[in-house]
C-alpha positions as a printed Julia matrix, in Angstrom:
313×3 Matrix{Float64}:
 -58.0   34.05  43.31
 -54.45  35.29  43.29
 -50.98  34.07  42.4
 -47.07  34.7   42.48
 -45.76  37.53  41.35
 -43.63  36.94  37.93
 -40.25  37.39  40.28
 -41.0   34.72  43.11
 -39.39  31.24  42.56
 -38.99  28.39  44.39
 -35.56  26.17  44.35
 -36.37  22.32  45.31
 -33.39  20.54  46.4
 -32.59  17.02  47.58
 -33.55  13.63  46.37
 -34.72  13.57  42.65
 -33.86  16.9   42.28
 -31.35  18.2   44.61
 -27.74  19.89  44.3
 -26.26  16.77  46.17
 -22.67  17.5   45.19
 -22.56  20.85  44.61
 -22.91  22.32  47.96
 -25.94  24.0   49.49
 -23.52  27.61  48.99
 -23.57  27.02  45.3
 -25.9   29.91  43.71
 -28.82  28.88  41.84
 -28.2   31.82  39.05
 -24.69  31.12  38.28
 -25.47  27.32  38.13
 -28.19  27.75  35.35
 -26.35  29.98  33.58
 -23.11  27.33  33.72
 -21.76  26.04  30.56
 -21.13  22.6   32.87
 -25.31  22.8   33.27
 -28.07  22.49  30.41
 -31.61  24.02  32.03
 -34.84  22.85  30.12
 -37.76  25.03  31.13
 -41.58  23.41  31.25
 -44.08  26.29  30.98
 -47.75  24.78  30.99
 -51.45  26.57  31.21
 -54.35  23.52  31.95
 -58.37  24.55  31.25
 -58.14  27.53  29.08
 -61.8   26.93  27.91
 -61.48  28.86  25.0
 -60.53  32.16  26.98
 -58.2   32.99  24.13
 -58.66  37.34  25.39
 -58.39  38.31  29.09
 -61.0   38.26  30.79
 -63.78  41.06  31.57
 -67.15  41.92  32.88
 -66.35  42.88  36.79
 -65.05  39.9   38.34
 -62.79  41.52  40.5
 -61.02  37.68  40.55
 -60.66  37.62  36.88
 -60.67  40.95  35.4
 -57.88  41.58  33.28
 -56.15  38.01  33.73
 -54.85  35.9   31.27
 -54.57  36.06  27.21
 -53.51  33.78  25.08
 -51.57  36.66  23.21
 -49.85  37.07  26.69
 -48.79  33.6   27.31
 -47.22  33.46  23.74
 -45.51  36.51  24.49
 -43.6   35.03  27.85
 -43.31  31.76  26.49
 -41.16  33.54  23.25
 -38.97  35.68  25.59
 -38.37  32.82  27.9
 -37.54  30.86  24.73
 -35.28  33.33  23.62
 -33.33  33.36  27.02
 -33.42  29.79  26.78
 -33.87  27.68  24.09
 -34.67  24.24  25.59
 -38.41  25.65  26.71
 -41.0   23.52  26.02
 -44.98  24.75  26.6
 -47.58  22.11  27.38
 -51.47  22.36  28.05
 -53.09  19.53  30.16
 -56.57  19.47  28.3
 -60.01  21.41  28.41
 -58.51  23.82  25.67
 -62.22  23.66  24.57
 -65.7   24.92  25.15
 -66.36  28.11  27.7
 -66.61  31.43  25.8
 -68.8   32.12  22.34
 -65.54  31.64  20.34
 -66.28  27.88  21.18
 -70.02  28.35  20.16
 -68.75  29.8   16.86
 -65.94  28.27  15.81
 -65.45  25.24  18.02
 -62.29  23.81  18.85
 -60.48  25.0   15.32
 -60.01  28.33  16.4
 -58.5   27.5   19.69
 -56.33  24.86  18.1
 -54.98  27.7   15.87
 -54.39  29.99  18.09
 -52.92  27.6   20.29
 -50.34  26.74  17.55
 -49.92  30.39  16.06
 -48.72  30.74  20.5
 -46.03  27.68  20.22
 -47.71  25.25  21.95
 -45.54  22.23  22.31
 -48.18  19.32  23.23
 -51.24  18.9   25.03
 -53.97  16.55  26.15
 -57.69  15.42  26.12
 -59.74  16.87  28.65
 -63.36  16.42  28.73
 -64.54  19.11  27.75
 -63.32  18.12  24.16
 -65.99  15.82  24.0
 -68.55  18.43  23.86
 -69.47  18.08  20.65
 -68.63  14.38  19.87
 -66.59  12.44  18.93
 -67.0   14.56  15.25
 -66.37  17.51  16.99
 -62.97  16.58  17.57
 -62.15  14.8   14.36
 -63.06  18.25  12.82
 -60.95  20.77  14.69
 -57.62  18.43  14.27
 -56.51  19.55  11.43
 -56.29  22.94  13.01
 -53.65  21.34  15.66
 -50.2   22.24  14.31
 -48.9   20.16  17.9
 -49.07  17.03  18.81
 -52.2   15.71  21.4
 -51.23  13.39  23.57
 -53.46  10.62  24.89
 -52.17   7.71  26.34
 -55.16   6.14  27.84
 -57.83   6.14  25.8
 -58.84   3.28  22.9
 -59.71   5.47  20.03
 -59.77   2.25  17.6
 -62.9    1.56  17.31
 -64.22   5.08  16.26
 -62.99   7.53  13.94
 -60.79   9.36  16.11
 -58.54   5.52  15.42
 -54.61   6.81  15.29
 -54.97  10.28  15.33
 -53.42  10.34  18.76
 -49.95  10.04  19.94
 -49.5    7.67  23.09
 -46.59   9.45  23.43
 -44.16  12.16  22.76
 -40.35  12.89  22.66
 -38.83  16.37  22.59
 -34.84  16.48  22.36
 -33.27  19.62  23.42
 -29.59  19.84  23.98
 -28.66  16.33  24.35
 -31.8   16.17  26.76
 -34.75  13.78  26.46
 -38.01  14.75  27.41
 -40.83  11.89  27.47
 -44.12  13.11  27.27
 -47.87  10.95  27.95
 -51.19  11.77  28.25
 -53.61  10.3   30.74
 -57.21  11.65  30.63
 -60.48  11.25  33.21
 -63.02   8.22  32.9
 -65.74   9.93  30.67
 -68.56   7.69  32.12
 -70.85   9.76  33.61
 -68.92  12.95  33.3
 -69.71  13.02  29.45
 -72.94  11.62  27.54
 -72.48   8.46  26.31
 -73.08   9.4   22.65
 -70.14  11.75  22.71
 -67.27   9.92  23.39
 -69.45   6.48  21.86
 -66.86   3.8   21.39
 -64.38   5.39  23.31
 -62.37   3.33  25.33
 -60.98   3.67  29.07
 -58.07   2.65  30.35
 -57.32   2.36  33.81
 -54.8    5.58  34.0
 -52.3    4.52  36.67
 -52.07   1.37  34.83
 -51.53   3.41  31.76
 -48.83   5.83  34.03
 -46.48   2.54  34.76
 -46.27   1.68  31.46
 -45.91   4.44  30.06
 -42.73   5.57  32.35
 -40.99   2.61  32.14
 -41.14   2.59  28.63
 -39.68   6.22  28.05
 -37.01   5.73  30.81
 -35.93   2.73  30.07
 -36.36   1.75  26.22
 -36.53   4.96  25.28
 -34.0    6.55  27.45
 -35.55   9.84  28.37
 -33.56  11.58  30.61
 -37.06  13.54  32.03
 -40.76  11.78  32.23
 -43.33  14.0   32.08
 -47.21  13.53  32.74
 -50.04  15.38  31.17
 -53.17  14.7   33.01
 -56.49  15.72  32.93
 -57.56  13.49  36.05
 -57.27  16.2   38.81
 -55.02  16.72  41.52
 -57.0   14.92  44.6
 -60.4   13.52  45.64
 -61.97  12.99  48.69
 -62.37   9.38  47.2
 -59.89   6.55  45.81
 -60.22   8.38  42.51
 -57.2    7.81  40.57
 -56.05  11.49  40.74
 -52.81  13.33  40.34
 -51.34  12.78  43.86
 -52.56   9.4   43.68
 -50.02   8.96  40.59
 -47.16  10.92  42.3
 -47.47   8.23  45.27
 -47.53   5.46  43.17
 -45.27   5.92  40.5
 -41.26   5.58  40.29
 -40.13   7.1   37.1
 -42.37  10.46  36.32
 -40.71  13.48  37.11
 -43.6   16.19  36.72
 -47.19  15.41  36.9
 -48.6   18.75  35.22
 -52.69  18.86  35.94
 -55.83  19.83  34.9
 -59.52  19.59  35.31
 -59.75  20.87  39.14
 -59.05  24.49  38.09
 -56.88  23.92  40.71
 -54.62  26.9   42.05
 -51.73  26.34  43.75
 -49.58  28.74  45.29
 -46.54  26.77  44.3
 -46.01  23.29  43.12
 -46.31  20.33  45.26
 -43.6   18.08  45.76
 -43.93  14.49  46.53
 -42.24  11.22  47.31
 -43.22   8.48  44.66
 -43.36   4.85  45.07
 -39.54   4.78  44.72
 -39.01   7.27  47.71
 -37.4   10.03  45.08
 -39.12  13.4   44.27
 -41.59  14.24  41.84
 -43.16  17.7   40.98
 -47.08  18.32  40.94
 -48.3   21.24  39.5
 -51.86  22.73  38.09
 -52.19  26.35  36.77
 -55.56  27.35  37.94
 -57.82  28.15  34.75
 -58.88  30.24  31.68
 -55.24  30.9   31.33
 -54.93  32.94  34.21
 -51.76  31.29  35.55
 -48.62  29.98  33.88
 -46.66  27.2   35.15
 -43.04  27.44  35.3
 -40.53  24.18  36.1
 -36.71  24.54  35.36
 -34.88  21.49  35.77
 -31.01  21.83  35.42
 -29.16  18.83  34.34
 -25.24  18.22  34.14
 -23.8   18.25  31.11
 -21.79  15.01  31.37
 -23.82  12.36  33.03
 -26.97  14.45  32.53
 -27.7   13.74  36.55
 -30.6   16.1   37.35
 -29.56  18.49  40.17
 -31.66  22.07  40.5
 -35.51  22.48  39.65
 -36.62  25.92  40.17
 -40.52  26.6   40.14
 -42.43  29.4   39.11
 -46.25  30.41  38.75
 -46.61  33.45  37.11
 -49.78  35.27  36.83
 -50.49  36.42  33.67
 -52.16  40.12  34.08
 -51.54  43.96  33.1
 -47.73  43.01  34.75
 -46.87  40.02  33.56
């Protein structure tokens, strides 16, 4: 398992998110640092499991990677540099290390908000303990989980769940939903007991629509715990980038999957959208700037960054 070093970044241009207009010569640096340009920063971490220290033991893969202590630490000096950063976890924040056995999901949810956590998601590894289980540790969550596609109404998780979240930072919109995995089969019935499912790309067209266009968000974002592909006609992540229109970033979870940069995609509409996952246990934290104009707020730059979080970072 490896990863980019904290200095490697990745400009995507064209389409969606291109510098049509501002020449291919303009420089990337100068342009986020314009007072003509407002730059919101997405950090994200998806399937800590609870790994709230780095990890040890001789895994020469793991040893000495991640930290929740760490991740707050970038996350505040990238804040500092710029205040429109947001940080976003795409589920599986539970269950993995003895903290969980212990404590359960309050402890991570603390320490989760005590690191600035912006929003999150369900994964299904939440369900470990029930549907009680999570009803417990929520009053521990001092940020908003997101679900968008699961009917909580009929058990006693009814309304504690945002479908959906909107972060304003300089003039700038951000829409945020939540779509989780089908829990048939994955988690015992008895866990997740009246629980819901709804279909999630379903769930993903609504959803966009509704925070572009009645809610006027200038960015859609996507926190899903489905996984980035399958083998099968699983409703995954890619699935979603090809067959949506308005979601700008699809940030993943549940495959563990590491990706030596961020995919980028056409969607339904032709235009670009941004996949990313940031492997596991913390290990990896995803970084997406997108740079907007001030007047017109016309999206032009995304830069893209996974930084390992180790000794270095």
């Amino acid at each position: 398992m490896g990863g980019l070093p904290v200095n490697r970044r990745r400009f995507l241009r064209n389409g969606l998110i291109g510098v049509a207009g501002l020449g291919l010569s303009a420089n990337p640096v100068s342009l986020l640092a314009s007072e003509d340009y407002i730059t919101i920063s997405v950090l994200h971490t998806n399937d800590i499991h609870c790994h709230i220290e780095p990890f040890s033991g001789g895994n020469q893969y793991t040893d000495g990677k991640g930290g929740l202590a760490r991740i707050s630490a970038l996350f505040k000096k990238f804040k500092t540099e710029n205040p429109n950063t947001l940080l976003f976890d795409a589920g599986d924040m539970f269950q993995g290390t003895p903290y969980y056995n212990y404590f359960k999901g309050e402890l991570m949810l603390k320490v989760m908000t005590a690191a600035g956590y912006d929003a999150g998601t369900i994964g299904n590894h939440e369900f470990d303990d029930g549907l009680e289980g999570i009803f417990n540790s929520l009053p521990s969550a001092g940020f908003p989980i997101i679900s968008s596609n699961y009917d909580f109404s009929d058990t006693i998780l009814n309304k504690k769940f945002p479908e959906w979240k909107i972060f304003k930072k300089s003039g700038i919109k951000i829409g945020v939903y939540g779509l989780g995995i089908e829990l048939k089969g994955l988690v015992g019935d008895k866990n997740f007991g009246n629980t819901k499912y709804i279909d999630p790309l379903q769930t993903a067209l609504k959803m966009e629509s509704f925070l572009k266009y009645d809610k006027k968000c200038d960015l859609v974002v996507c926190l899903s715990h489905l996984g980035l592909k399958y083998k099968s006609n699983k409703v995954s992540d890619m699935v979603l980038a090809g067959e949506t229109s308005l979601t700008d970033l699809i940030i993943g979870g549940h495959t563990h999957s590491f990706l030596e940069e961020p995919i980028v995609e056409k969607n339904k509409a032709g235009k670009q959208v941004i996949v990313n996952q940031a492997s596991w246990g913390g290990m990896v934290l995803g970084r997406i700037d997108f740079t907007f104009e001030r007047e017109g707020k016309n999206k032009r730059l995304a830069l893209t960054n996974n930084i390992n979080i180790n000794n270095e970072a």
